[in-house]
C-alpha positions as CSV (number, residue, x, y, z in Angstrom):
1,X,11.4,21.8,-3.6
2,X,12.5,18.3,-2.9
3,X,10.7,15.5,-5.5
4,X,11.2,12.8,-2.7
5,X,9.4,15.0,-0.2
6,X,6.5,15.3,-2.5
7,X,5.6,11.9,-3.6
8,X,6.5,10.9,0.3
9,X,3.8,13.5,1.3
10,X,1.7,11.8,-1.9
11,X,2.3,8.5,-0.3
12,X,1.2,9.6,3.5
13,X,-1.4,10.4,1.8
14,X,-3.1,7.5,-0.1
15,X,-2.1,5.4,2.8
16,X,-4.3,7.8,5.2
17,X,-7.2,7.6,2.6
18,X,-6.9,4.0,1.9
19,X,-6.6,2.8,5.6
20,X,-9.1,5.6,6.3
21,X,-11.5,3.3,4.6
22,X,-10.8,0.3,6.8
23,X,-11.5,2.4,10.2
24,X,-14.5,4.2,9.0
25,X,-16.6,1.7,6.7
26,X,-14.4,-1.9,7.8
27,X,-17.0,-4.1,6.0
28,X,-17.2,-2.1,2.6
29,X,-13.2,-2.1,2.4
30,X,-12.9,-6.2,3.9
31,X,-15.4,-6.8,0.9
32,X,-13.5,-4.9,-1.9
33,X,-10.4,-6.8,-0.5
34,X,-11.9,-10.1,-0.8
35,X,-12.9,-9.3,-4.4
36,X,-9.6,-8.0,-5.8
37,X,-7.9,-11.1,-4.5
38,X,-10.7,-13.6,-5.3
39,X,-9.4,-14.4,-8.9
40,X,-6.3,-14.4,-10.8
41,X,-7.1,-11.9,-13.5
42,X,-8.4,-10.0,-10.1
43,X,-4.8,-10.7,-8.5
44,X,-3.0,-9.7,-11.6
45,X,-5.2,-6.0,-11.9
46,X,-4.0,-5.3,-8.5
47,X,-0.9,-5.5,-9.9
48,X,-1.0,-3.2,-12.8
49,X,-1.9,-0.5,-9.9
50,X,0.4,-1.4,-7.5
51,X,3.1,-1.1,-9.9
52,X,2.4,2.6,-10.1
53,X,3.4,3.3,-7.0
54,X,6.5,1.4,-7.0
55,X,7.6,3.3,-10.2
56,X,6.4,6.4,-8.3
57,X,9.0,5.5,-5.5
58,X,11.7,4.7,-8.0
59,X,11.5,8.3,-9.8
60,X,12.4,10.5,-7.1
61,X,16.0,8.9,-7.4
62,X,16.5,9.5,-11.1
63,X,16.6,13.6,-10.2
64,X,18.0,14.0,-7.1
65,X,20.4,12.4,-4.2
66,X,19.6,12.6,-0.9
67,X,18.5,10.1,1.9
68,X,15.1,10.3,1.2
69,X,15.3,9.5,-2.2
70,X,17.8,6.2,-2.1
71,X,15.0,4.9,0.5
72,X,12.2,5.4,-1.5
73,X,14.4,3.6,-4.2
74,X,15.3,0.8,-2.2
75,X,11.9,0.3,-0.9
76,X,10.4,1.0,-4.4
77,X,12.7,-1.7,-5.9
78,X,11.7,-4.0,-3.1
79,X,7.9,-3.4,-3.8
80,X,8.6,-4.1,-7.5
81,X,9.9,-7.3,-6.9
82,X,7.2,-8.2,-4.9
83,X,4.9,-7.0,-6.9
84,X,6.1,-8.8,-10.1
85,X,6.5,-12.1,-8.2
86,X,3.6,-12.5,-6.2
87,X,1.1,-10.4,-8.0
88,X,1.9,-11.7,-11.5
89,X,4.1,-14.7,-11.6
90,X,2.6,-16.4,-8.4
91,X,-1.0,-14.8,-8.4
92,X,-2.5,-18.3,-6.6
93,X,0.0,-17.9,-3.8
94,X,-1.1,-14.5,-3.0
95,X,-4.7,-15.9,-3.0
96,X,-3.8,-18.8,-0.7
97,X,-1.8,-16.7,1.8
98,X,-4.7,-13.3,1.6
99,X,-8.1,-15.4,1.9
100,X,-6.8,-17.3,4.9
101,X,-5.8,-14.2,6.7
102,X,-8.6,-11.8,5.9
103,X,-11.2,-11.8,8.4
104,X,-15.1,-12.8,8.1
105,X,-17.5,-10.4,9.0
106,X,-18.3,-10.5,12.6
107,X,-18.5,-7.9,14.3
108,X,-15.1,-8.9,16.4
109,X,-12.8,-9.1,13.2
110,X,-14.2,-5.9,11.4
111,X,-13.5,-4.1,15.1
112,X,-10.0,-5.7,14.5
113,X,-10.1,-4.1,11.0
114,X,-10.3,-0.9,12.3
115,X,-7.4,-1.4,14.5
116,X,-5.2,-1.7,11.9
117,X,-6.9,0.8,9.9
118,X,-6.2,3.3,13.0
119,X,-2.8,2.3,13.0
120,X,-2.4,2.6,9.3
121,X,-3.6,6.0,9.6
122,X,-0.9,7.2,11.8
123,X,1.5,5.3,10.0
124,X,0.3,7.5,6.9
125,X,0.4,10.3,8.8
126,X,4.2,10.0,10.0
127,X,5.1,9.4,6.4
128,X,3.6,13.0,5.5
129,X,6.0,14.2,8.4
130,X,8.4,12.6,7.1
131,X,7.3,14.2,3.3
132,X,6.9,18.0,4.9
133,X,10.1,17.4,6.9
134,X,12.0,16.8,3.4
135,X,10.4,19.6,1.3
């Protein structure tokens, strides 16, 4: 049993569930996303969580070499940068670029929303392929 498949399957996952929210309930998840970026300390808590799943995408590496697993290390490494610069060293940048973007709540932009939560959702759903494919 391949430790890359899994937490690629575990991945496919939380990105199905977490853009499931965006095409089912668009206005409750824009909200939540306007919150967590609102503030600094906000910004910064993001963070902390996001930096789990980069270290999640690092670990497969540590145990086993195969294609799946230098990917999920380069694209976990890449996240951690990210992660440390804009979510802790340059919180207000995030902010400026993520409150521009995100959409009010008209009915036009949360029908937008759910676009890219539909498209999310596949997305999640080829990364489980992906997972099942490496098991």
């Amino acid at each position: 049993m391949s430790l890359a498949g899994l937490v690629t399957i575990c991945l496919g996952v939380l990105v199905v569930l977490s853009r499931g929210v965006m095409l089912v309930a668009p206005a409750i998840s824009l909200g939540w996303f306007q919150a967590a970026v609102k503030t600094q300390q906000r910004t910064r808590t993001l963070g902390v969580v996001a930096l789990l799943l980069a270290f999640a995408m690092i670990w497969p590496s540590f145990s086993e070499e195969s294609g799946l697993a230098t990917v999920l290390f380069i694209l976990g490494i890449f996240l951690l940068f990210v992660i440390v610069l804009g979510l802790f060293v340059f919180p207000g940048f995030i902010m400026g670029i993520a409150n521009p973007i995100t959409p009010h709540r008209t009915a036009e932009s949360l029908a937008r929303w759910r676009i890219v939560g539909l498209f999310g959702m596949m997305m999640g759903v080829f990364i489980i392929f992906i997972g099942l494919d490496f098991l």
